[in-house]
C-alpha positions as a Markdown table, in Angstrom:
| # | Residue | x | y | z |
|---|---|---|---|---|
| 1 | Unk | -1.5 | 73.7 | 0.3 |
| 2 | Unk | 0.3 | 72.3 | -2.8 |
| 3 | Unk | -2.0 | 72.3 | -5.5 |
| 4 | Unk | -5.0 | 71.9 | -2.8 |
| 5 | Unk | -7.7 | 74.7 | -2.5 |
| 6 | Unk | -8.6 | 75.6 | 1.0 |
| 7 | Unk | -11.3 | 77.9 | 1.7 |
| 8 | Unk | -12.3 | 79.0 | 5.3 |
| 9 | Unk | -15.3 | 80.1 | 6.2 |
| 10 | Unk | -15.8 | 81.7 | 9.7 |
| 11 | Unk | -18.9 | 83.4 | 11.4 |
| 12 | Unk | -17.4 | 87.0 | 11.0 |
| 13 | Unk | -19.1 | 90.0 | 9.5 |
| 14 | Unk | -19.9 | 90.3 | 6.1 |
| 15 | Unk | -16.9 | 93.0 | 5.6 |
| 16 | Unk | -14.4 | 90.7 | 5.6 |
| 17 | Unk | -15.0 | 88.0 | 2.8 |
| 18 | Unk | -11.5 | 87.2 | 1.2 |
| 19 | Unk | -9.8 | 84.3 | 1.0 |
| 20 | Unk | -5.8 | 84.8 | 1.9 |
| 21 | Unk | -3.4 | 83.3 | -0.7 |
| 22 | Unk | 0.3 | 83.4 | -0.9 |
| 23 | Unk | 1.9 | 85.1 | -3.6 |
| 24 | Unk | 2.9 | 82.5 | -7.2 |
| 25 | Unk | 7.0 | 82.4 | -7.2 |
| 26 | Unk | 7.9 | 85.2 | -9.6 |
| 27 | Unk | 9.3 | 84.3 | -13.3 |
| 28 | Unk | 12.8 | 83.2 | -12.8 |
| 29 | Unk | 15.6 | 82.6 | -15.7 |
| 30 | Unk | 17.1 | 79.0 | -15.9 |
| 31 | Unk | 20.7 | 80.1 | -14.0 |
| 32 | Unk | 18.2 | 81.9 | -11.0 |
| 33 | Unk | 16.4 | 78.9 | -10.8 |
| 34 | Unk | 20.2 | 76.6 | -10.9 |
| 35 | Unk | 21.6 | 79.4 | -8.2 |
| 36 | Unk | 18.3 | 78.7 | -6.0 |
| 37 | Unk | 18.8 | 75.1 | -6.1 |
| 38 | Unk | 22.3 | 74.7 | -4.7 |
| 39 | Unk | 20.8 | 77.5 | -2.2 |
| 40 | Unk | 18.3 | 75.5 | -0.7 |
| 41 | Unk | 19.8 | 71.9 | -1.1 |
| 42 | Unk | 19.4 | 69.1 | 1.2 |
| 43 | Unk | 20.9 | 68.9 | 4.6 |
| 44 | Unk | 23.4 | 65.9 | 4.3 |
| 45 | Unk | 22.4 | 63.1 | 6.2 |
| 46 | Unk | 21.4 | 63.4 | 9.5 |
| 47 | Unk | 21.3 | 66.8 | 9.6 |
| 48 | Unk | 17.9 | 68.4 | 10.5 |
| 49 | Unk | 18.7 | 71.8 | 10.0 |
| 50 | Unk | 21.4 | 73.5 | 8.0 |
| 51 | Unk | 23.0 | 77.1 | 6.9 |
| 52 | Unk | 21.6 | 77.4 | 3.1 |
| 53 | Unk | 24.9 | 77.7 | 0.9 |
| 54 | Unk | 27.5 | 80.1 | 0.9 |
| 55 | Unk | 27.6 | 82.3 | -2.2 |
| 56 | Unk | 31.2 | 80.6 | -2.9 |
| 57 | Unk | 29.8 | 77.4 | -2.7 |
| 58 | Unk | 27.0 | 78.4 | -5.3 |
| 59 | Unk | 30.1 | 79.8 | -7.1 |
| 60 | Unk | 31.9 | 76.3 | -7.1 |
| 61 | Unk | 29.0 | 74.2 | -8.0 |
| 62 | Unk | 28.1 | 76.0 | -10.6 |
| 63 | Unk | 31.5 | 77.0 | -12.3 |
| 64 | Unk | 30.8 | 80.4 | -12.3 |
| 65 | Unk | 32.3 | 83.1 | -10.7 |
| 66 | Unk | 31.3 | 84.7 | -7.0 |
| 67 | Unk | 30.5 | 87.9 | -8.2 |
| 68 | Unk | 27.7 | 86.6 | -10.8 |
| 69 | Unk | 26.5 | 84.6 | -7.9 |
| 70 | Unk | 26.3 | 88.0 | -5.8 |
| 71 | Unk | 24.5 | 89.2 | -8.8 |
| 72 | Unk | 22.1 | 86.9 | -9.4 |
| 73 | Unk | 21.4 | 86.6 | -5.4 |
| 74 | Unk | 20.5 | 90.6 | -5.8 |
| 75 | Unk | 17.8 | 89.9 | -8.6 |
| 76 | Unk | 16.6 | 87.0 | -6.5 |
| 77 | Unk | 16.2 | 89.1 | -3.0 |
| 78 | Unk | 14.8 | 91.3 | -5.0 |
| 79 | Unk | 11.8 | 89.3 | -6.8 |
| 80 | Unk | 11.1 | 87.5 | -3.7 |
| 81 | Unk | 11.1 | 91.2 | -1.7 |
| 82 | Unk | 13.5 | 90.1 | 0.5 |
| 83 | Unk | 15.1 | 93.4 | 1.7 |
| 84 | Unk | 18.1 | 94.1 | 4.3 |
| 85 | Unk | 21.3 | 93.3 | 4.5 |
| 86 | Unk | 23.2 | 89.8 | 6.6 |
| 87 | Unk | 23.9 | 86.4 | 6.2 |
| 88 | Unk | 20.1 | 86.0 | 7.2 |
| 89 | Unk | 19.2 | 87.0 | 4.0 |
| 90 | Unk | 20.5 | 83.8 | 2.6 |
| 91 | Unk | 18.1 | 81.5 | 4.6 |
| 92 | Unk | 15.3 | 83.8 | 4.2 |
| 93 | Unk | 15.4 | 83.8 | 0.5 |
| 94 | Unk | 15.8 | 80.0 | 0.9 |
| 95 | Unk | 12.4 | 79.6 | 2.5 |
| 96 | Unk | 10.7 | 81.4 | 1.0 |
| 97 | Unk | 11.5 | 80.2 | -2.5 |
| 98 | Unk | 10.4 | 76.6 | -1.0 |
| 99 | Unk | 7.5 | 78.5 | 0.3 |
| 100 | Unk | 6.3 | 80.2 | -2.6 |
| 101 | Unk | 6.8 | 76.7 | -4.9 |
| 102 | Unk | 10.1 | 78.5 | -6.8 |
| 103 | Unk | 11.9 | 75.2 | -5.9 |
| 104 | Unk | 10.0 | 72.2 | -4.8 |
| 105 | Unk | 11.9 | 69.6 | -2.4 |
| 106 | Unk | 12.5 | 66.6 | -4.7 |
| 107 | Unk | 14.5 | 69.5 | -7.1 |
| 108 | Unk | 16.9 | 69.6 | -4.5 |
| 109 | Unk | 20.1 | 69.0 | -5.5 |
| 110 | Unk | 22.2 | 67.2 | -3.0 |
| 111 | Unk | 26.1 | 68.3 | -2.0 |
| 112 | Unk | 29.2 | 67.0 | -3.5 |
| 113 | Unk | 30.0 | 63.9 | -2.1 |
| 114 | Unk | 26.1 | 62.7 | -1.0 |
């Protein structure tokens, strides 16, 4: 968990002896990382859970246009194997890049206007 090591031990056979790990975040460039960010930024306050950002949203925030957000979004579903098509895909990606350590909470960045 974090940077802990956990190993777990249990009483079955000898066959099955690994240790499950999650997979490292893959190698992102600095705009992935800058498009992930705004994707997976704090909730404003109060609000437990939110929709991760809109892909014009990204686009505003980061002065760039929608279709190099769409872009970069495809390169990003695809290093995280996120496959399918849907809004869902958003949050999914989202999670897991929080999961995975790709983005770590405190380098959230918070909405215009927090």
């Amino acid at each position: 968990m974090g940077e802990t090591r956990i190993v777990f031990r249990s009483e079955r056979g000898d066959d099955d002896r690994r240790t499950m790990r999650y997979e490292k975040p893959p190698e992102l460039t600095p705009r992935e990382r800058d498009v992930l960010q705004v994707l997976c930024r704090r909730p404003q306050a109060g609000d437990m859970f939110h929709e991760p950002a809109s892909t014009r949203q990204i686009a505003a925030e980061l002065h760039v246009s929608e279709a190099a957000v769409k872009a970069h979004l495809l390169k990003l579903y695809d290093k995280f194997g996120i496959y399918g098509d849907g809004e869902r895909r958003r949050a999914l990606l989202a999670n897991e890049a929080v999961r995975r350590g790709a983005i770590t909470m405190a380098e959230l960045v918070d909405p215009p206007g927090a």
